[in-house]
C-alpha positions in Angstrom: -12.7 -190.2 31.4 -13.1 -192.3 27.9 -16.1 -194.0 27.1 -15.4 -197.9 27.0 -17.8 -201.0 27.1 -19.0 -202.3 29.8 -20.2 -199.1 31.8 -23.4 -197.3 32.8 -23.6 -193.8 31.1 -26.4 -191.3 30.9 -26.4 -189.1 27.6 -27.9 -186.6 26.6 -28.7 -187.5 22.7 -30.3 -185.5 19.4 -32.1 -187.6 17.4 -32.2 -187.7 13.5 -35.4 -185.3 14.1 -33.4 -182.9 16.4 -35.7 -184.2 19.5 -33.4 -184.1 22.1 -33.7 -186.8 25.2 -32.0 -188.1 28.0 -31.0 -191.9 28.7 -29.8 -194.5 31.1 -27.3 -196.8 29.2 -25.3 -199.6 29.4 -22.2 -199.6 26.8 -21.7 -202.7 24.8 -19.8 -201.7 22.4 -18.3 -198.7 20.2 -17.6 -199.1 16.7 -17.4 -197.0 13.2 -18.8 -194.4 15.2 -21.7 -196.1 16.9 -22.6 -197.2 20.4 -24.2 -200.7 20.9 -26.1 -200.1 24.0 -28.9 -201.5 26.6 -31.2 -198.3 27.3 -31.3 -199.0 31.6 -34.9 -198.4 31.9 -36.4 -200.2 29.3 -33.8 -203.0 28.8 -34.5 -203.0 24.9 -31.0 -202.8 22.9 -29.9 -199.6 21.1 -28.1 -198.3 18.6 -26.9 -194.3 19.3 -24.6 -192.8 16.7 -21.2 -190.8 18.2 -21.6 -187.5 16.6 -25.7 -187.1 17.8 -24.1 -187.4 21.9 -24.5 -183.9 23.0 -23.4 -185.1 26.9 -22.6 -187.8 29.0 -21.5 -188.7 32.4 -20.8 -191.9 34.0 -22.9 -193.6 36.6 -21.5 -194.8 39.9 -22.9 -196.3 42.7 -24.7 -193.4 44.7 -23.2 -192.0 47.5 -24.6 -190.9 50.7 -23.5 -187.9 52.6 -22.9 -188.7 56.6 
């Protein structure tokens, strides 16, 4: 699947420190290498660079097993 605006994505992202975390996001938009984002949890906007995503999978709606 290719990563465009408009869906919900969790990463798994290295920071400029090496810390590694995982995120809820929100795609915005993807430009020179960077994804304009709103982190899911927080709601603040974010900034995460291409090349420091060490994962990612999109987010559907949950489904429950009958």
């Amino acid at each position: 699947m290719k990563l465009a605006a408009g869906q919900t994505i969790e990463i798994v992202y290295m920071d400029k420190v090496r810390k590694i975390t995982q995120r809820k996001i929100e795609v915005l938009g993807i430009q020179d290498g960077r994804i304009r984002a709103t982190n899911q949890i927080t709601g603040t906007p974010r900034v995460f660079l291409l090349d420091r995503i060490l994962a990612w999978q999109s987010v559907g709606e949950e489904r429950y097993a009958r």
